[in-house]
Residue frames as a rotation matrix with the C-alpha (Angstrom) as fourth column:
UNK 1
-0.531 0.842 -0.099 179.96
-0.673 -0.348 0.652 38.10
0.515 0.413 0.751 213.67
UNK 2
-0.894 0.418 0.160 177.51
0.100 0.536 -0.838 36.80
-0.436 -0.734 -0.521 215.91
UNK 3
-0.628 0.774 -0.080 173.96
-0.653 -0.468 0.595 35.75
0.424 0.426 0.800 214.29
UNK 4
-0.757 0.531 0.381 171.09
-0.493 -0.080 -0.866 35.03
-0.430 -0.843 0.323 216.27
UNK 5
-0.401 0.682 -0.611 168.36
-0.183 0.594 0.784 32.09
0.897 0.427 -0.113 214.37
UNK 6
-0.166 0.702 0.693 165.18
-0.889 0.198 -0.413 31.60
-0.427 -0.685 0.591 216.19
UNK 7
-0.900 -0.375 0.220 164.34
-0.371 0.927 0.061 27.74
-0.227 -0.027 -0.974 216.22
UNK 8
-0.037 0.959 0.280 161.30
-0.075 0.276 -0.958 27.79
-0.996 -0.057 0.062 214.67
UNK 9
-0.610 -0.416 0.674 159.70
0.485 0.476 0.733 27.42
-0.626 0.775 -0.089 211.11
UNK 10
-0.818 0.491 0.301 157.57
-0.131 -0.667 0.733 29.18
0.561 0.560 0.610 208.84
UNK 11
-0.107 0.966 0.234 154.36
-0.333 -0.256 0.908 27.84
0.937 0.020 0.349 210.64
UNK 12
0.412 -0.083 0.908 155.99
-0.784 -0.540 0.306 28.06
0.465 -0.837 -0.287 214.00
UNK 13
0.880 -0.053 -0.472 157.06
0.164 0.967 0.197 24.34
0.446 -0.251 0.859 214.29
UNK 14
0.291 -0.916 0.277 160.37
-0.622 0.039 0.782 24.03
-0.727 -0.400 -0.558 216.42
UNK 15
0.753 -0.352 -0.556 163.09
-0.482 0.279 -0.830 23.20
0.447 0.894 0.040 214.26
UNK 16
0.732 -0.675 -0.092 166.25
0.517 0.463 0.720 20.73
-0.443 -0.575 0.688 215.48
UNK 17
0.596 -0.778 -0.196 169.17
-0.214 -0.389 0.896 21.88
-0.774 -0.493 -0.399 216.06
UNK 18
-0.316 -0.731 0.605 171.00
0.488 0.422 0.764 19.60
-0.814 0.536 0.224 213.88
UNK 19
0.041 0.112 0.993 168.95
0.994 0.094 -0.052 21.22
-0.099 0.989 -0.108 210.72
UNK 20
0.981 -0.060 -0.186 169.33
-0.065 -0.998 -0.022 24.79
-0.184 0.034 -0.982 211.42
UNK 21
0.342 -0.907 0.245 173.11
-0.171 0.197 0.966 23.74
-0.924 -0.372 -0.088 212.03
UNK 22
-0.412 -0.350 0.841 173.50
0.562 0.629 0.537 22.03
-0.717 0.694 -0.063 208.76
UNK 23
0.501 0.093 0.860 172.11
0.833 -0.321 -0.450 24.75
0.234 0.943 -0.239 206.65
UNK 24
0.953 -0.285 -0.099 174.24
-0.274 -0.955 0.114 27.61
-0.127 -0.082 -0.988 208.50
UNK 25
0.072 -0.955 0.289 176.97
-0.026 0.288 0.957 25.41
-0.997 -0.076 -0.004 207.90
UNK 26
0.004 0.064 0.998 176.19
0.998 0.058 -0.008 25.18
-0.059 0.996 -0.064 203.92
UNK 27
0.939 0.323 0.116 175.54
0.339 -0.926 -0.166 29.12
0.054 0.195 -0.979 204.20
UNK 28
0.579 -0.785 -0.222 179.26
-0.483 -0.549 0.682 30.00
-0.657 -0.288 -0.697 205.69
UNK 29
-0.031 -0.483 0.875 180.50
0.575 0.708 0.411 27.39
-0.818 0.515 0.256 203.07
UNK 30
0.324 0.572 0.754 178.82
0.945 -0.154 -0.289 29.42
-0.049 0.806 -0.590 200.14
UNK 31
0.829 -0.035 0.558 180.06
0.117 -0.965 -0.235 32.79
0.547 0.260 -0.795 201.23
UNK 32
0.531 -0.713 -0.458 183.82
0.719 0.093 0.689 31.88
-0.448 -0.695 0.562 202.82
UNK 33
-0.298 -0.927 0.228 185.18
0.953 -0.301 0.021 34.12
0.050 0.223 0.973 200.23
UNK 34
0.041 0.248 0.968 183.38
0.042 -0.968 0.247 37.28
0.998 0.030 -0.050 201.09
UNK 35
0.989 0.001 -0.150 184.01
0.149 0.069 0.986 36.14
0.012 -0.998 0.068 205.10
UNK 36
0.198 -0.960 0.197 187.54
0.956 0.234 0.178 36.17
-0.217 0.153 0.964 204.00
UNK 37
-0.291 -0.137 0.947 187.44
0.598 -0.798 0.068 39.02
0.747 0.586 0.314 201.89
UNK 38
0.629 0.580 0.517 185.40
0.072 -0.706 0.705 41.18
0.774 -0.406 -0.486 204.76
UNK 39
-0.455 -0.749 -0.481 187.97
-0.037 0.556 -0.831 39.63
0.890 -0.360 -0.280 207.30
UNK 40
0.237 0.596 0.767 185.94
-0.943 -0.049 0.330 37.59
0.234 -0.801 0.550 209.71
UNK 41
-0.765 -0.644 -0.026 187.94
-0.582 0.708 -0.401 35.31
0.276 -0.291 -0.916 211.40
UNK 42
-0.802 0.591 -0.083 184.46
0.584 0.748 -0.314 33.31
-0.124 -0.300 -0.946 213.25
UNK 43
-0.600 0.799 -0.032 181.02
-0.319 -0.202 0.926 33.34
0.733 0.566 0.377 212.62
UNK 44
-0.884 0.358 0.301 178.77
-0.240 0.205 -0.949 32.47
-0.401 -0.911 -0.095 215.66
UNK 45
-0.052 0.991 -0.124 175.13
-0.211 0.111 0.971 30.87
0.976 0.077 0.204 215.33
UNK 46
-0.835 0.415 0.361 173.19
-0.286 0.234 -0.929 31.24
-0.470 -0.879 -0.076 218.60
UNK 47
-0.470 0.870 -0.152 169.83
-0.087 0.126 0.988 29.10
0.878 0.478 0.016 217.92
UNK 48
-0.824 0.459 0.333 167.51
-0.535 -0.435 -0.724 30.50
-0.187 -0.775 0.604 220.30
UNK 49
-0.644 0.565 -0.516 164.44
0.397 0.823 0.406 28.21
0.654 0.057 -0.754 221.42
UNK 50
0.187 0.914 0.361 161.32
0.034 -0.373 0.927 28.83
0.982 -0.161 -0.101 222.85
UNK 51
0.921 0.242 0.307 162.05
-0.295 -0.083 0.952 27.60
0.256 -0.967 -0.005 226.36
UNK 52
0.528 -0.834 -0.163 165.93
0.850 0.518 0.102 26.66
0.000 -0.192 0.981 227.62
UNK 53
-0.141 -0.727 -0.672 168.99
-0.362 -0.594 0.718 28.42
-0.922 0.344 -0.179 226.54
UNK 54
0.783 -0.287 -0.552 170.38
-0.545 0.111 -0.831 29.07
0.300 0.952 -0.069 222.65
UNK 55
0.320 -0.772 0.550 173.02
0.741 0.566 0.363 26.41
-0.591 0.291 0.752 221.53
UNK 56
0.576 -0.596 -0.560 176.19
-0.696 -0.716 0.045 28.35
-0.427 0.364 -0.828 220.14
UNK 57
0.653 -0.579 0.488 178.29
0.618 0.780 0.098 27.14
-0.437 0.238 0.867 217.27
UNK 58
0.515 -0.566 -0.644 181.41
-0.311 -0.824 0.474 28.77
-0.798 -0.044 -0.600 215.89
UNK 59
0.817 -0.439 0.374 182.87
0.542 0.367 -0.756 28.71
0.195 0.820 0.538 211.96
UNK 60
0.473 -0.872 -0.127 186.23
0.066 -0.109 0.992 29.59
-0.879 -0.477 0.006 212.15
UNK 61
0.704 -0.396 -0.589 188.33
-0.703 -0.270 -0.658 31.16
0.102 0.878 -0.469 209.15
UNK 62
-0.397 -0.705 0.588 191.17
-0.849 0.525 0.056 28.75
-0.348 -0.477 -0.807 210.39
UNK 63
-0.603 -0.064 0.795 189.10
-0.138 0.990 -0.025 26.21
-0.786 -0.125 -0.606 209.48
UNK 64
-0.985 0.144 -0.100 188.03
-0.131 -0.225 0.965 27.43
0.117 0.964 0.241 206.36
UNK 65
-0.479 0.878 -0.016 184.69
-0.856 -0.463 0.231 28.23
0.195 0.124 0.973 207.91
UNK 66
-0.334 0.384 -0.861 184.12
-0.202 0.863 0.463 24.71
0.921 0.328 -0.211 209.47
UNK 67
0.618 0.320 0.718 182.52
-0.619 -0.365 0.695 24.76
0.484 -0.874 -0.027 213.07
UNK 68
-0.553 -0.827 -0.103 185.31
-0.236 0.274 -0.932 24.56
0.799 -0.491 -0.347 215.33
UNK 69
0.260 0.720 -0.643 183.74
0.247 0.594 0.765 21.65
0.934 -0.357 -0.023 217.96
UNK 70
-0.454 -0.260 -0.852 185.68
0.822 0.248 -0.513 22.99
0.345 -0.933 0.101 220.68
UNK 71
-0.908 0.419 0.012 183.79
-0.370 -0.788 -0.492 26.38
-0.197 -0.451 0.870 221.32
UNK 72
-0.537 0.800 -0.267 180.76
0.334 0.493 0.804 24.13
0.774 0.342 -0.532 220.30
UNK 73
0.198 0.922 0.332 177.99
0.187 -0.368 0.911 25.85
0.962 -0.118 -0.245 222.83
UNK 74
-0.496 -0.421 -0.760 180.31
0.776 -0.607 -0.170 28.05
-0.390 -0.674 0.628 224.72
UNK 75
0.868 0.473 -0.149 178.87
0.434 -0.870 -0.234 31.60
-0.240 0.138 -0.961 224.92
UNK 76
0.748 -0.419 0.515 181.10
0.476 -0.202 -0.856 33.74
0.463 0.885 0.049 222.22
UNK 77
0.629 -0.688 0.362 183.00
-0.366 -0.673 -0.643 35.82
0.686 0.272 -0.675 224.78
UNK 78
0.563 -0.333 0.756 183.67
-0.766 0.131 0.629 33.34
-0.309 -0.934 -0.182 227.51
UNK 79
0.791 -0.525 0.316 184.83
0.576 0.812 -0.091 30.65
-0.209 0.254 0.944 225.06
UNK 80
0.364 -0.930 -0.051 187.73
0.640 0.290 -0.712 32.95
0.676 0.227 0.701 224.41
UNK 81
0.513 -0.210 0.832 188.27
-0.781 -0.517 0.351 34.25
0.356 -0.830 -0.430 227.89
UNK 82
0.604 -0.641 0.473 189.40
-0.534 0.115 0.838 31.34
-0.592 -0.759 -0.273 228.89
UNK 83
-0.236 -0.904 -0.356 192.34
-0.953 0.143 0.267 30.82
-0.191 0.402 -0.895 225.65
UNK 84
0.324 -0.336 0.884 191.32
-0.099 0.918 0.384 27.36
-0.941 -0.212 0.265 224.56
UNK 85
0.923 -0.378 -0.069 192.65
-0.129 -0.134 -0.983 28.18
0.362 0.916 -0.172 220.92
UNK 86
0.077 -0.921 0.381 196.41
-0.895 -0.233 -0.381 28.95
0.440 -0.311 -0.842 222.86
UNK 87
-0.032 0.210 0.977 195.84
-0.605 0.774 -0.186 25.33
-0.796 -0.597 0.103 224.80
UNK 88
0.791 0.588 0.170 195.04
-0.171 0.479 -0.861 23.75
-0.588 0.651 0.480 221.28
UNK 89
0.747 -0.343 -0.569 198.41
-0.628 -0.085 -0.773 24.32
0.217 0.936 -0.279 219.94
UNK 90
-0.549 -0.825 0.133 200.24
-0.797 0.469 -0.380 22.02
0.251 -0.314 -0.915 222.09
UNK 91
-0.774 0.441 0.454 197.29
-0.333 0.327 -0.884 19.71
-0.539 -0.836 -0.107 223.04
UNK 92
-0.749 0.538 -0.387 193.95
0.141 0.700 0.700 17.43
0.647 0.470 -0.600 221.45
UNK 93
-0.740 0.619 0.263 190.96
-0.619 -0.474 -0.626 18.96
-0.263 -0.626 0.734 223.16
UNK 94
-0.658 0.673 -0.338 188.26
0.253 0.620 0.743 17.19
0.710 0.403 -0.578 223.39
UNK 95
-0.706 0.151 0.692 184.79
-0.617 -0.611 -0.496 18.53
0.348 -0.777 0.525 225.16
UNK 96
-0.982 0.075 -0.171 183.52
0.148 0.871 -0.468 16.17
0.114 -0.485 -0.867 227.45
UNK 97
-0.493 0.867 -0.070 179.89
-0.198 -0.033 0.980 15.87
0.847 0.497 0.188 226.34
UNK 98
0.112 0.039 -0.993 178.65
0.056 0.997 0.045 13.61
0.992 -0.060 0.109 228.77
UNK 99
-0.822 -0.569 0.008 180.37
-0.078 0.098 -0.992 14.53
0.564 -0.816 -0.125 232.51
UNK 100
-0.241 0.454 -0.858 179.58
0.861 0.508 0.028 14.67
0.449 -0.732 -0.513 235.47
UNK 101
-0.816 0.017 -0.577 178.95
0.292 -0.851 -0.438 18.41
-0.499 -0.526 0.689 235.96
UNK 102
0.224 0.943 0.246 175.35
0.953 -0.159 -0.257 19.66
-0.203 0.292 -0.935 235.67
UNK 103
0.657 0.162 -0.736 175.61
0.071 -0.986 -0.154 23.66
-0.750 0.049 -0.659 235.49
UNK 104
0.770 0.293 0.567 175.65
0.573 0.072 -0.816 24.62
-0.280 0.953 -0.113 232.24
UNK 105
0.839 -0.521 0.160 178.39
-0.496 -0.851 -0.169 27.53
0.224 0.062 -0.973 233.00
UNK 106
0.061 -0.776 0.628 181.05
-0.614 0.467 0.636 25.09
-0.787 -0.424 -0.448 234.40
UNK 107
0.741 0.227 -0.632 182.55
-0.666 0.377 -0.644 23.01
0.092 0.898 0.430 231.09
UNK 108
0.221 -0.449 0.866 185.01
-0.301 0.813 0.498 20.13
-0.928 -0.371 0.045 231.25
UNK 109
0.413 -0.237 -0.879 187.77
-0.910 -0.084 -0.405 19.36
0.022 0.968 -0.250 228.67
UNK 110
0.494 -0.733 0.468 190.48
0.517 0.680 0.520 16.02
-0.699 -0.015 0.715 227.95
UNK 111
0.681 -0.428 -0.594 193.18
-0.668 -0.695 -0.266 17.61
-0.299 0.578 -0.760 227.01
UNK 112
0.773 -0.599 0.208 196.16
0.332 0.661 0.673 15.40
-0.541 -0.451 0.710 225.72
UNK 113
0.277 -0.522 -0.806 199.21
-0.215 -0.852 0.478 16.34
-0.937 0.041 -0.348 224.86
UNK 114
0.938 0.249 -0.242 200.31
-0.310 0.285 -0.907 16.26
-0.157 0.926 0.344 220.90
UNK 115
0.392 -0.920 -0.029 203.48
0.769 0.309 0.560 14.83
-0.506 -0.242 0.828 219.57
UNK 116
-0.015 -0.538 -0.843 206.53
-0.064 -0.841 0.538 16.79
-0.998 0.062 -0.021 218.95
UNK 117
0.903 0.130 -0.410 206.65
-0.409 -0.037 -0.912 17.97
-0.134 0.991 0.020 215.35
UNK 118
0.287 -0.885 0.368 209.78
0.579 0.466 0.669 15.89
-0.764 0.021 0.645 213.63
């Protein structure tokens, strides 16, 4: 499911990220057992903004519906074109906030590897 929040407010103010974020996260909290029950495995929020691109987060049944930071503001079908869920079970992803690549399409992980299970 992929839903689509314009960044604004009732009397048009731009809203931050972080508070749109933090009540669609309380919203997929509140209704995990009918996401469960409906089986929907991830929940997308694009917040769309007047001028830029939309930031994309992703709840994840797997994570009981907690936003899974590595598809943090990857566009829904390219974050799993390129399998970092399959890359996650042997490996600590971390996305590299920060780099040195500007273009927004081009993303940059640290992967390390995990220890063996005993």
């Amino acid at each position: 499911v992929v839903l689509f929040v314009h960044g604004k407010g009732a009397s048009g103010e731009v809203v931050r990220d972080e508070d749109v974020l933090r009540r669609c996260a309380a919203l997929a909290q509140a209704h995990r057992a009918l996401l469960r029950g409906l089986r929907i495995g991830r929940v997308t929020v694009a917040i769309l903004r007047p001028v830029g691109y939309p930031t994309f987060h992703t709840f994840r049944d797997s994570l009981d519906y907690q936003e899974d930071l590595i598809y943090r503001h990857l566009n829904p079908p390219r974050a799993f074109q390129i399998e970092l869920g399959r890359l996650a079970a042997h490996y600590d992803i971390q996305p590299v906030v920060d780099g040195p690549v500007l273009n927004r399409h081009v993303r940059t992980f640290l992967a390390s590897q995990k220890p063996p299970p005993r």
